[in-house]
LUMLUMVEX-263330 format. One record per residue (C-alpha): residue in one letter; z, y, x; residue number from 0. Coordinates in nm, 3 decimals, padded with zeros to 5 digits. Layout:
! residues N
<atom "A" <Z Y X> NUM>
...
***
This chain:
! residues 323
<atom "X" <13.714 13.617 07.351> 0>
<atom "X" <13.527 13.642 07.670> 1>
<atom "X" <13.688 13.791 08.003> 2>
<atom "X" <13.498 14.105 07.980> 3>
<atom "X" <13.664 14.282 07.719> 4>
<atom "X" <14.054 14.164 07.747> 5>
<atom "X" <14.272 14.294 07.562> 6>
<atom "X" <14.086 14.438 07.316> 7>
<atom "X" <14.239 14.425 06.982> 8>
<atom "X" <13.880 14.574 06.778> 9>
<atom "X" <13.720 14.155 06.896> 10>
<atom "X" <14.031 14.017 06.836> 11>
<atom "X" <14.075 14.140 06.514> 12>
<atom "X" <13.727 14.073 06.408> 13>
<atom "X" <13.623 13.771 06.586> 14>
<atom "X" <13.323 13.907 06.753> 15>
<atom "X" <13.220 13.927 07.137> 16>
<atom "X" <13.167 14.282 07.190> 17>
<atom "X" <13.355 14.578 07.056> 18>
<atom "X" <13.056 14.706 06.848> 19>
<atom "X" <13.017 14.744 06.466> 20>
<atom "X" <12.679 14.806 06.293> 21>
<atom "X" <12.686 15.040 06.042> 22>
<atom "X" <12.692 14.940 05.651> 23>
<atom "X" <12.396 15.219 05.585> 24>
<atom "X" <12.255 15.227 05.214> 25>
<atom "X" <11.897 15.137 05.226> 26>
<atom "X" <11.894 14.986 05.550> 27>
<atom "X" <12.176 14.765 05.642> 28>
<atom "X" <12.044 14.412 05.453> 29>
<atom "X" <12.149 14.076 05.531> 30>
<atom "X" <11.873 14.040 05.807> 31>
<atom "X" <12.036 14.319 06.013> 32>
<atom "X" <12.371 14.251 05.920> 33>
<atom "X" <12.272 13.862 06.063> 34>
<atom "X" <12.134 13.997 06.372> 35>
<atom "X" <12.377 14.196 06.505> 36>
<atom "X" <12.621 13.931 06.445> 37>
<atom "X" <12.396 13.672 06.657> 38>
<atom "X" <12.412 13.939 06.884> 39>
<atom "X" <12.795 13.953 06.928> 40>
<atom "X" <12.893 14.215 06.721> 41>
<atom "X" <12.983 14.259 06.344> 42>
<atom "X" <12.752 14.307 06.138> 43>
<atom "X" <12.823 14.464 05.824> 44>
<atom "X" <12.553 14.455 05.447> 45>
<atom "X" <12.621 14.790 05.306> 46>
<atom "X" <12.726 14.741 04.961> 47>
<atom "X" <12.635 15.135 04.877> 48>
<atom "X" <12.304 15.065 04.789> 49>
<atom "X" <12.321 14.687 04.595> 50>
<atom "X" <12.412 14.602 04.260> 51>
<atom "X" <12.685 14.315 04.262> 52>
<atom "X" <12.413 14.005 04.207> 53>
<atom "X" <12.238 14.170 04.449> 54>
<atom "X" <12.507 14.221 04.657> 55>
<atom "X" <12.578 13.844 04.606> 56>
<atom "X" <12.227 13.739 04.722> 57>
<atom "X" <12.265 13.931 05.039> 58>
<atom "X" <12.575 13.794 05.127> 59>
<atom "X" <12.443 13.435 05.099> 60>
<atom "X" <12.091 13.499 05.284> 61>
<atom "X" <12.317 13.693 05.589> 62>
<atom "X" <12.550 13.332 05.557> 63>
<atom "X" <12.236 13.094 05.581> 64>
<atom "X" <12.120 13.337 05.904> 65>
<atom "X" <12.440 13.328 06.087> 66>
<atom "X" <12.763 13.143 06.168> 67>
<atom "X" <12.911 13.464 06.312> 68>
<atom "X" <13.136 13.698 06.131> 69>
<atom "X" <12.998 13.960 05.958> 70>
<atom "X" <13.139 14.199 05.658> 71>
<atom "X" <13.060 14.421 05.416> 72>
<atom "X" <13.089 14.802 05.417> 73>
<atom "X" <13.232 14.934 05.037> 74>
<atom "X" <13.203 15.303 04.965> 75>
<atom "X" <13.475 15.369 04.715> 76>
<atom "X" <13.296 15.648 04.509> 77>
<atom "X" <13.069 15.378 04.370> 78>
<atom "X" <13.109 15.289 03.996> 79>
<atom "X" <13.018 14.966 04.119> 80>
<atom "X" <13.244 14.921 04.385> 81>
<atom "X" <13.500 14.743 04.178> 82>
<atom "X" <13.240 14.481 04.090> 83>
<atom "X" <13.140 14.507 04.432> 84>
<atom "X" <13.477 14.370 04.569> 85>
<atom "X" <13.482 14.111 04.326> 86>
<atom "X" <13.159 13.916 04.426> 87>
<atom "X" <13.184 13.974 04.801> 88>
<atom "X" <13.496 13.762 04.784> 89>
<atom "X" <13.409 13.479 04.523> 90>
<atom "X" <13.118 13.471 04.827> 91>
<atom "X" <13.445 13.414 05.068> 92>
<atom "X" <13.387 13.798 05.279> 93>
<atom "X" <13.700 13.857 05.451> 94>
<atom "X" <13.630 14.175 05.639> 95>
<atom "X" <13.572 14.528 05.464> 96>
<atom "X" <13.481 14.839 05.552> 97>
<atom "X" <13.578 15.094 05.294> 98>
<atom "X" <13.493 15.421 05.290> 99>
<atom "X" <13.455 15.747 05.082> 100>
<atom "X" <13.752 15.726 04.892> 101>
<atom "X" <14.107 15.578 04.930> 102>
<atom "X" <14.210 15.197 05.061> 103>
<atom "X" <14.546 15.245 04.908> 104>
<atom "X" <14.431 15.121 04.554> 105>
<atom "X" <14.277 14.798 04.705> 106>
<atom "X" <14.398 14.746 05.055> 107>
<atom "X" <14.739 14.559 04.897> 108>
<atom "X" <14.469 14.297 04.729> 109>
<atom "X" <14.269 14.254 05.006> 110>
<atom "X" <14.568 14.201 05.225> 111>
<atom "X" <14.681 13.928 04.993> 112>
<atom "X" <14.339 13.765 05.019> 113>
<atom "X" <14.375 13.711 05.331> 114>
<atom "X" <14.115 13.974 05.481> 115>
<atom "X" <14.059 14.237 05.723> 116>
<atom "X" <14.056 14.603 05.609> 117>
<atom "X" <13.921 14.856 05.790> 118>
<atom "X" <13.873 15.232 05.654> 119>
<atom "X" <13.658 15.536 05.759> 120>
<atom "X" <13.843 15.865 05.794> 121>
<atom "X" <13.702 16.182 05.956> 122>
<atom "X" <14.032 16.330 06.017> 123>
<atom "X" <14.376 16.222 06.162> 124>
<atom "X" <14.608 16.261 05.895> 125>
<atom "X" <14.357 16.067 05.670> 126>
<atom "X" <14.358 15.801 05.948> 127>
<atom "X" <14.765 15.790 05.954> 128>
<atom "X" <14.741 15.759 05.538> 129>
<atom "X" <14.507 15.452 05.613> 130>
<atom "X" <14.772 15.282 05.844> 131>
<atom "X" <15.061 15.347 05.606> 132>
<atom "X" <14.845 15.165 05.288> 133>
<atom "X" <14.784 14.854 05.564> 134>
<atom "X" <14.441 14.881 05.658> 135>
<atom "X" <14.393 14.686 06.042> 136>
<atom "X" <14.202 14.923 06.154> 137>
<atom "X" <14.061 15.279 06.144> 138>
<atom "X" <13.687 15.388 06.163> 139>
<atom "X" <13.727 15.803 06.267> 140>
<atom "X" <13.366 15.924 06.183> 141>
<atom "X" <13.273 16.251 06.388> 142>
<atom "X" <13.038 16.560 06.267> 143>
<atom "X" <12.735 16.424 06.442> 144>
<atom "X" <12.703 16.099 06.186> 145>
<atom "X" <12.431 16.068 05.948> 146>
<atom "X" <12.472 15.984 05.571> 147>
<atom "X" <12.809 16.115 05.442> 148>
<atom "X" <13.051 16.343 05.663> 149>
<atom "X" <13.390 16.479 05.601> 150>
<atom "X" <13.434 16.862 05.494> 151>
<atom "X" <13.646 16.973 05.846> 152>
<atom "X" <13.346 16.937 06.060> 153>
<atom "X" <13.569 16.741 06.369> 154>
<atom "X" <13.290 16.604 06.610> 155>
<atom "X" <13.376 16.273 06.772> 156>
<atom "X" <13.481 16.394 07.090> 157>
<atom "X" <13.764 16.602 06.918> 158>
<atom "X" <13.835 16.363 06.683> 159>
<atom "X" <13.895 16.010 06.813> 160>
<atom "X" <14.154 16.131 07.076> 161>
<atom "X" <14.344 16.247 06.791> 162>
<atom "X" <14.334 15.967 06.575> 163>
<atom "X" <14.472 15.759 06.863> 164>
<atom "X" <14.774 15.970 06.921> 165>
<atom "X" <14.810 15.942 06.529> 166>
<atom "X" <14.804 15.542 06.496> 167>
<atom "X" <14.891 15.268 06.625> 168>
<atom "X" <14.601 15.025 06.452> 169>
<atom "X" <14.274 15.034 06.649> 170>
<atom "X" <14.052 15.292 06.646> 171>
<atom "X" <13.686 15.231 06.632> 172>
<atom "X" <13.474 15.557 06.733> 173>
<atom "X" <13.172 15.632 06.537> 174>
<atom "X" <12.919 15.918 06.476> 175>
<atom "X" <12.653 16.009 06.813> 176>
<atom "X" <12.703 15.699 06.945> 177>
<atom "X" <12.372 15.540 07.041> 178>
<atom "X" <12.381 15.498 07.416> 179>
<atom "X" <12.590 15.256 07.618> 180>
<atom "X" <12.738 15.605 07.792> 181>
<atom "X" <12.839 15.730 07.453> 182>
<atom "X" <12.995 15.375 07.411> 183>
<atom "X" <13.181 15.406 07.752> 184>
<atom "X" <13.242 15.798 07.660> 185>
<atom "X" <13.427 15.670 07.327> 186>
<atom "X" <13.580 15.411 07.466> 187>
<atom "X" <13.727 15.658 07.737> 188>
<atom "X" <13.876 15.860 07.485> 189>
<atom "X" <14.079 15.563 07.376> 190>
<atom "X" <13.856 15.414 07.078> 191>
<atom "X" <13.868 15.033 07.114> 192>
<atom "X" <13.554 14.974 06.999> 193>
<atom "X" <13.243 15.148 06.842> 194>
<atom "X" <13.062 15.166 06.491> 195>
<atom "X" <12.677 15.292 06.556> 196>
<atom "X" <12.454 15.341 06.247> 197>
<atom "X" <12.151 15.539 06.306> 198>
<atom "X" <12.047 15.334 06.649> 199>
<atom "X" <12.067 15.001 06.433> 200>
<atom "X" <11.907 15.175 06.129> 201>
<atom "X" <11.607 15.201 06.357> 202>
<atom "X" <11.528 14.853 06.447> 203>
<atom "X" <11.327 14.595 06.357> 204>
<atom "X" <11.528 14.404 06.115> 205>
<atom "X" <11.623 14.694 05.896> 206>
<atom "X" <11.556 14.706 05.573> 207>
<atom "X" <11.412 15.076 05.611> 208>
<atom "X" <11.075 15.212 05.520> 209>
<atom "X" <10.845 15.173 05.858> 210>
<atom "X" <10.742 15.509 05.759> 211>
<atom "X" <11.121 15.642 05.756> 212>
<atom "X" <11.159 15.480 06.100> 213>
<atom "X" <10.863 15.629 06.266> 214>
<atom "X" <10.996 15.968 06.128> 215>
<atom "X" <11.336 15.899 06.319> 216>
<atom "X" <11.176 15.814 06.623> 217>
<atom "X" <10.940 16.125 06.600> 218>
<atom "X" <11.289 16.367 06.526> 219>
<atom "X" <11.383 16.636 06.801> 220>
<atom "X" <11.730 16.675 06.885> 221>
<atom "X" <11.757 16.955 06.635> 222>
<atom "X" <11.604 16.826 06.275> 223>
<atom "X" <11.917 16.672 06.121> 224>
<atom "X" <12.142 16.934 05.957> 225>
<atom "X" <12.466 16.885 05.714> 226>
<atom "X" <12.364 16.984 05.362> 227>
<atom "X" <12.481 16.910 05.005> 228>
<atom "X" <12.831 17.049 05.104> 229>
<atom "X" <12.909 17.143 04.723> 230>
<atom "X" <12.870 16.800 04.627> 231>
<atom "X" <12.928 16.526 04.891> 232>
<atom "X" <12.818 16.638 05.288> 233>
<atom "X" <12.537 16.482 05.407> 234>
<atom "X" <12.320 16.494 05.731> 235>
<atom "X" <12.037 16.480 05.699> 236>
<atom "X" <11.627 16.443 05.877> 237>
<atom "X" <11.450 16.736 05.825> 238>
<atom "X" <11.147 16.742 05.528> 239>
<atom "X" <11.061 16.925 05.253> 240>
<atom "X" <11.377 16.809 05.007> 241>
<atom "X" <11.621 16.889 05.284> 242>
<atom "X" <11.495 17.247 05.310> 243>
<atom "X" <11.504 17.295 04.939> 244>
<atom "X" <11.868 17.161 04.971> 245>
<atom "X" <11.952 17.433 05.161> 246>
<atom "X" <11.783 17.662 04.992> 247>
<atom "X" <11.904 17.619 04.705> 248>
<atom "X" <12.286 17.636 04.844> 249>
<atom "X" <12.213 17.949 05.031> 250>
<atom "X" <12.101 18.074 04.674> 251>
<atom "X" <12.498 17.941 04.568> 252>
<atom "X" <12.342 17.720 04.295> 253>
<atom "X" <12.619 17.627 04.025> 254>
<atom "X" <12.741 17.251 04.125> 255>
<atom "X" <12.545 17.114 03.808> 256>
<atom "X" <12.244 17.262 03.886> 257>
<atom "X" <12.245 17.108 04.256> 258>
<atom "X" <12.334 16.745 04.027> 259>
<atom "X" <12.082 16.798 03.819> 260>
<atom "X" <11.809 16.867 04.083> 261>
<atom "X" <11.895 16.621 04.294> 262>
<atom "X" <11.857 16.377 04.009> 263>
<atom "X" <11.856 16.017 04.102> 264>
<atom "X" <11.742 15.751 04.345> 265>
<atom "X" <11.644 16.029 04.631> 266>
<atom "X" <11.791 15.789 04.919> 267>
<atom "X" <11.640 15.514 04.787> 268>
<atom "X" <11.255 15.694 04.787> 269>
<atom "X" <11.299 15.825 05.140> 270>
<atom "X" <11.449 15.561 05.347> 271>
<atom "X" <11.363 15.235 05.105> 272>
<atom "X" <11.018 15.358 04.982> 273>
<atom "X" <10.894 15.577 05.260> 274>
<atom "X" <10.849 15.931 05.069> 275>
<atom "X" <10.908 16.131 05.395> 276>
<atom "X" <10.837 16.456 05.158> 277>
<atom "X" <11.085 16.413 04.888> 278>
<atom "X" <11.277 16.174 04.958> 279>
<atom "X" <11.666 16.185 05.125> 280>
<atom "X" <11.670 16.093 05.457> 281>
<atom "X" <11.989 16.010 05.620> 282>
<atom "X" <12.026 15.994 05.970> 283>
<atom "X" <12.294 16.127 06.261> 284>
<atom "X" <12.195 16.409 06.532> 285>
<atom "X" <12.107 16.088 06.751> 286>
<atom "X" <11.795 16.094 06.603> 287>
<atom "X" <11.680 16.287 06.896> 288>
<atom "X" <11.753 16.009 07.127> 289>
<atom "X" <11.577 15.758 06.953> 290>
<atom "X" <11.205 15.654 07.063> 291>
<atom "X" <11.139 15.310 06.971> 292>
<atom "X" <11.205 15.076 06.702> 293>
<atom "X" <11.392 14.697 06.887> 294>
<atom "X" <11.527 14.466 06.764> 295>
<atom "X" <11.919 14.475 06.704> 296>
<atom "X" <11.961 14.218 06.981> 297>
<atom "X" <11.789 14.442 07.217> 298>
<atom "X" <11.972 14.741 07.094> 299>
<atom "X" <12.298 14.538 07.155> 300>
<atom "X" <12.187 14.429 07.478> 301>
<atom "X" <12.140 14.823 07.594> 302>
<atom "X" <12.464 14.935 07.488> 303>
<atom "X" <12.639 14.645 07.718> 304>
<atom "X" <12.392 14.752 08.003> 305>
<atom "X" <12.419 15.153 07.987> 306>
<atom "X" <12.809 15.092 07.925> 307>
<atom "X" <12.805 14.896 08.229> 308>
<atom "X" <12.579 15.158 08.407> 309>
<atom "X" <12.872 15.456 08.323> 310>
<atom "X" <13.162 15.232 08.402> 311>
<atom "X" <13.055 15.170 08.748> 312>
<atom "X" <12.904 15.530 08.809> 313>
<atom "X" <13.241 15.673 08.735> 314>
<atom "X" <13.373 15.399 08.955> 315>
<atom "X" <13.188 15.512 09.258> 316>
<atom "X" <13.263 15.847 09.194> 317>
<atom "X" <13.520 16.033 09.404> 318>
<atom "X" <13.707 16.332 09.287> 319>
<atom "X" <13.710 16.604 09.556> 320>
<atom "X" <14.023 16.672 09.766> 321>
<atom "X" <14.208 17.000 09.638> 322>
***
């Protein structure tokens, strides 16, 4: 591990150079972005939420032929899939998972005996302190501000990372708002020991995501993502047209099954995947406003090392007044 990070238990855990996790992101994290953030030092995770298990499988091996870095693969639990899921990722020899959206306890034990790294996402401490007792590694404590799926209390990351630390003893790895090396150094201040950024990576080059979709992200104002779908599963969201009837139709108190039934199927995959910026489900975080351009992951990665550095040595030359 090299000298600038020492100590730090998130890259020595992982294997990786720099404290930073991409996102798994359904629709957009593929093996080609999961491959280039790992080139670039960090891990790179294929999110599994999206990809059928041969699928799934093919990713895996196209990210191995691109890489000899570590990378992983991010498992949302509420999946029917997921099971099968699991299954190929390690007859393909992953050994570091990122669950989320349900709980590690019922697979943590196996993954433990397989040798691998478990990390889980939690958007609240006590959820975080129920990940450490079933033996995941490591905890991923989500904040408000995140795009895709969000936890019902609403904690933003600035409230909620300082009290996952004081909850755990496993690393914490801040995500949600984080697409700035000064958000970076900001998390890491509050005692995260590494980041996971999503949004910032789903807008890059190498992401599987709609060039349509991108340009809409890049084209948000600070203010057009808003949490929706809370009767079903939250979900932050870019504004369009299906947003708006979203919320809508909740302000109207729709009946859980009629929400279900409108929402239908295969809404994620026409917005970010197909580029139907009208009707189709667009997940992204509130950092949507601070997004202009569309790199490549290595140049996002290189930015976040370069504005952390920036903040670090700002607050460095900064002296407190006497009194």
């Amino acid at each position: 591990m090299p000298d600038r990070w020492p100590g730090n238990r998130v890259c020595e855990l992982l294997g990786i150079r720099h404290p930073i996790i991409q996102a798994g992101m359904i629709y957009n994290s593929g093996a080609q972005l999961a491959a280039a953030a790992a080139n670039a030092g960090c891990l790179g995770l294929i999110g599994a939420g999206s990809l059928r298990p041969e699928l799934l499988r093919e990713q895996i091996r196209a990210a191995r032929a691109l890489t000899d870095r570590p990378f992983g693969v991010n498992l949302p639990l509420l999946y029917d899939h997921a099971g099968d899921c699991l299954d190929v990722a390690l007859e393909e020899g992953v050994r570091i998972f990122f669950t989320s959206a349900g709980s590690p306890r019922r697979i943590a034990g196996r993954l433990k005996k397989e040798g691998c790294v478990v990390v889980h996402v939690v958007a609240h401490p006590e959820l975080a302190r129920k990940c450490e007792d079933a033996g995941c590694d490591a905890v991923v404590c989500e904040g408000f501000e995140a795009g895709g799926h969000n936890g019902r209390e609403e904690l933003t990351t600035m409230v909620l990372v300082p009290l996952c630390v004081a909850a755990v003893s496993v690393p914490v790895i801040a995500a949600g708002g984080i697409a700035t090396g000064r958000q970076m150094a900001a998390a890491l201040a509050l005692g995260a020991e590494g980041v996971q950024v999503g949004s910032r990576f789903a807008v890059t080059k190498e992401s599987c995501g709609h060039p349509a979709w991108k340009q809409a992200v890049v084209a948000a104002g600070p203010a057009d993502t808003q949490l929706c779908l809370k009767p079903l599963v939250p979900v932050r969201l870019l504004k369009n047209r299906f947003r708006d009837e979203a919320i809508r139709l909740e302000q109207e108190c729709v009946s859980r099954d009629r929400l279900t039934a409108w929402l239908g199927q295969g809404r994620a995959r026409r917005g970010m995947l197909e580029g139907d910026l009208d009707e189709g489900e667009l997940e992204i975080g509130q950092v949507a406003g601070l997004i202009d351009d569309v790199p490549s992951a290595a140049d996002v990665v290189a930015r976040l090392i370069a504005g952390h550095d920036e903040a670090v040595a700002r607050l460095g030359r900064t002296v407190a007044p006497e009194g």
